[in-house]
C-alpha positions in Angstrom: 0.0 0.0 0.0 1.3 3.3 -0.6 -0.1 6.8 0.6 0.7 10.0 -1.5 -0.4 13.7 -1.5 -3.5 14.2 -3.9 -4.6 17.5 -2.8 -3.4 20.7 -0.6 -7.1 22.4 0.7 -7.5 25.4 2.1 -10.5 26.5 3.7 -11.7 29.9 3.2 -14.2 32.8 2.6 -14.4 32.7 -0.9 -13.0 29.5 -3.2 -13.0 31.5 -6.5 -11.2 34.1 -5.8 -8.5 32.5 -3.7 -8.6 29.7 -6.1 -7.8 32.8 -8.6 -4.6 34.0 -6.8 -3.3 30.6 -6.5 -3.5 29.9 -10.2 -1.9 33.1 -11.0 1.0 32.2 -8.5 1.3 28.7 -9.6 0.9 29.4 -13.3 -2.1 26.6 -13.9 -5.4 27.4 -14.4 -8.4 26.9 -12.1 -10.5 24.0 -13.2 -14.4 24.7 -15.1 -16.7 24.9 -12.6 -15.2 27.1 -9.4 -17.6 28.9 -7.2 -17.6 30.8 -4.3 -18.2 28.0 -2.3 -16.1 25.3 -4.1 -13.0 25.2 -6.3 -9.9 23.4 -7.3 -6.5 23.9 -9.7 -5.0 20.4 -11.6 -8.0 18.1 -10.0 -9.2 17.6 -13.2 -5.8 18.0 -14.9 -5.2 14.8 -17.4 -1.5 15.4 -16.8 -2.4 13.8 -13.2 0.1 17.1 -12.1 0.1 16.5 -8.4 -0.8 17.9 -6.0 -4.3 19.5 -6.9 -5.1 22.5 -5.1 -9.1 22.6 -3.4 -10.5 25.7 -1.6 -13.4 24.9 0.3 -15.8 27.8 2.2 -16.1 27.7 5.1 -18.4 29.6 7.9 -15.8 30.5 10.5 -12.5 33.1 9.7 -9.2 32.0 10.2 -8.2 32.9 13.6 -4.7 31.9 13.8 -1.1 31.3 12.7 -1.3 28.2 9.9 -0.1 25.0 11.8 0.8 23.8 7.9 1.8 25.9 5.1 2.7 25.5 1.4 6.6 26.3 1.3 7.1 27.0 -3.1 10.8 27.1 -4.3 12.2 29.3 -7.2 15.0 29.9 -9.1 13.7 34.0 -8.9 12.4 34.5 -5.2 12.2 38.4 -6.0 10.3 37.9 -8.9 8.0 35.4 -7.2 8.0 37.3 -4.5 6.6 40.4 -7.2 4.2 37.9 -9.1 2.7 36.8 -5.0 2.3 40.7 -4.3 1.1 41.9 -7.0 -1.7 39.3 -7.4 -2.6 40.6 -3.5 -0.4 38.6 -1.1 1.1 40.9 1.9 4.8 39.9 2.6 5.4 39.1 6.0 9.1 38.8 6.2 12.6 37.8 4.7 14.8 35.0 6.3 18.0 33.2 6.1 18.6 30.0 8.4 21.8 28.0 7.8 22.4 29.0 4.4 18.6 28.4 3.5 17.1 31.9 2.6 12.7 32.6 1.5 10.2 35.3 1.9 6.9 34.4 4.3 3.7 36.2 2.6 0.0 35.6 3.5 -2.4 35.1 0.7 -5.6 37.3 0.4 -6.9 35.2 3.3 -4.5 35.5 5.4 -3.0 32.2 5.0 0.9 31.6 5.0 2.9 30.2 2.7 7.0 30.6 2.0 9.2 31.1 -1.7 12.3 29.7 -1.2 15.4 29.8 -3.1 15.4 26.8 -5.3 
């Protein structure tokens, strides 16, 4: 038996729109069908380009620091970095631990996520 990663979900206020700044990030397109309340990038990808990405509403805000996040490696962090702000993520911080060195942002709902050097 194996066990591999099919989807990273987010939970949030609106799934179209966040499902919009994610594809513009990632460079894929949201799948046919996204609503408000529902919608995904690569599920229905015939390239089987893992993993999908799902946004899901949900009733409560997000109230705290992200116990996971989506860390996304470049060989362009300040370009990223650009693309990530200019499609309405805030940047939280630059770092640089043992060598390693990436940029925290939030998404437009407040979610974190890290572009590393690749």
């Amino acid at each position: 038996m194996t066990v591999s990663l099919h989807a990273v979900t987010f939970d949030c206020d609106d799934a179209l729109a966040l499902a919009r700044f994610w594809s513009e990030l990632l460079g894929r397109s949201v799948d046919d069908g996204g609503n408000a309340d529902f919608a995904t990038i690569g599920l229905a990808d015939e390239n089987n380009l893992r993993p999908a990405w799902m946004f899901v509403k949900v009733p409560e805000a997000k109230s705290a620091k992200n116990r996971c996040h989506p860390d996304l490696t470049t060989d362009d962090r300040a370009a990223a970095v650009g693309r990530a702000t200019a499609a309405g993520a805030d940047r939280v911080g630059d770092f640089d631990e043992g060598g390693v060195r990436w940029t925290t942002l939030l998404d437009p709902e407040g979610n974190e996520f890290d572009i590393i050097d690749g």
